[in-house]
N, C-alpha and C positions, 0 to 999 in steps of 0.2 A: 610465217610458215611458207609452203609451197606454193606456189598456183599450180593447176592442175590443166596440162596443157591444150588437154579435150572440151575446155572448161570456155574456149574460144571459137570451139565449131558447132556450131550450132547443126544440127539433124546428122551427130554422128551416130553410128549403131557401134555396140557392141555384140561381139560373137563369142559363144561361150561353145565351148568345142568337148563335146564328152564323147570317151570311147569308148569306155564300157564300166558295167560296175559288178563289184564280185564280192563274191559271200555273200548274197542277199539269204536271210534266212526265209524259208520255206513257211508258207502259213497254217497249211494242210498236212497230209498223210502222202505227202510225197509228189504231187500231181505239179509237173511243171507250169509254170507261169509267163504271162507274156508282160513286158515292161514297156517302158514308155516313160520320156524325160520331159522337161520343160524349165524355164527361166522365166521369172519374174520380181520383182520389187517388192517389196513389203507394202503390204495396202493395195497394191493394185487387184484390180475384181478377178472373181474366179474366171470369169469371160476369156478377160484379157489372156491370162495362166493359158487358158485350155485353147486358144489361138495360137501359141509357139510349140502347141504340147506334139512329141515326135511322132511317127507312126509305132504301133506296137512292134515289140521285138521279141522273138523268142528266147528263154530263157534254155541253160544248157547248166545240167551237174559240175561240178564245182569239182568234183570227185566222187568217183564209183564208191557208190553206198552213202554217202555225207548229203543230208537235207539241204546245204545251201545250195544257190547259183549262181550263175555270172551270165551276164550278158553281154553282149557286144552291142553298142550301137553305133558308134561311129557316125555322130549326127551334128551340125552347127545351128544353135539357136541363135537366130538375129534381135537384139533387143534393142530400143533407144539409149542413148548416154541419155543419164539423170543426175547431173551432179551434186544433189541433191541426196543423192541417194548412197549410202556404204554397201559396200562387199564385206 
């Protein structure tokens, strides 16, 4: 197979870049919501999770009258290479 060429640097970061996510369906009776992303690994503790976790963001109609929304965040999570670890 391949080698994986990150697989030689040892304290790379990975950056995981989200801009926004849309259609969130609504949980309530309509009352907009504030969101918030994050990255982590499978197994790693809630801790860790809630240390890359982004500022809140407001949440905006998706379209006039329709329960979902979309958010903008436009945020980059820094996280360790694992190579150990799948995407």
């Amino acid at each position: 197979g391949l080698e994986n060429p990150l697989s030689k640097c040892p304290g790379t970061m990975l950056e995981v870049h989200v801009a926004k996510a849309t259609e969130i369906l609504g949980m309530d009776n309509g009352r907009m919501h504030p969101f918030c992303v994050t990255a982590y690994y499978p197994g790693e503790s809630e801790q860790v999770a809630e240390s890359r976790k982004s500022c809140f963001k407001p949440a905006m109609k998706s379209a006039l009258g329709s329960r979902r929304e979309d958010v903008f965040f436009f945020e980059t999570i820094r996280l360790p290479y694992d190579p150990r670890q799948d995407f």
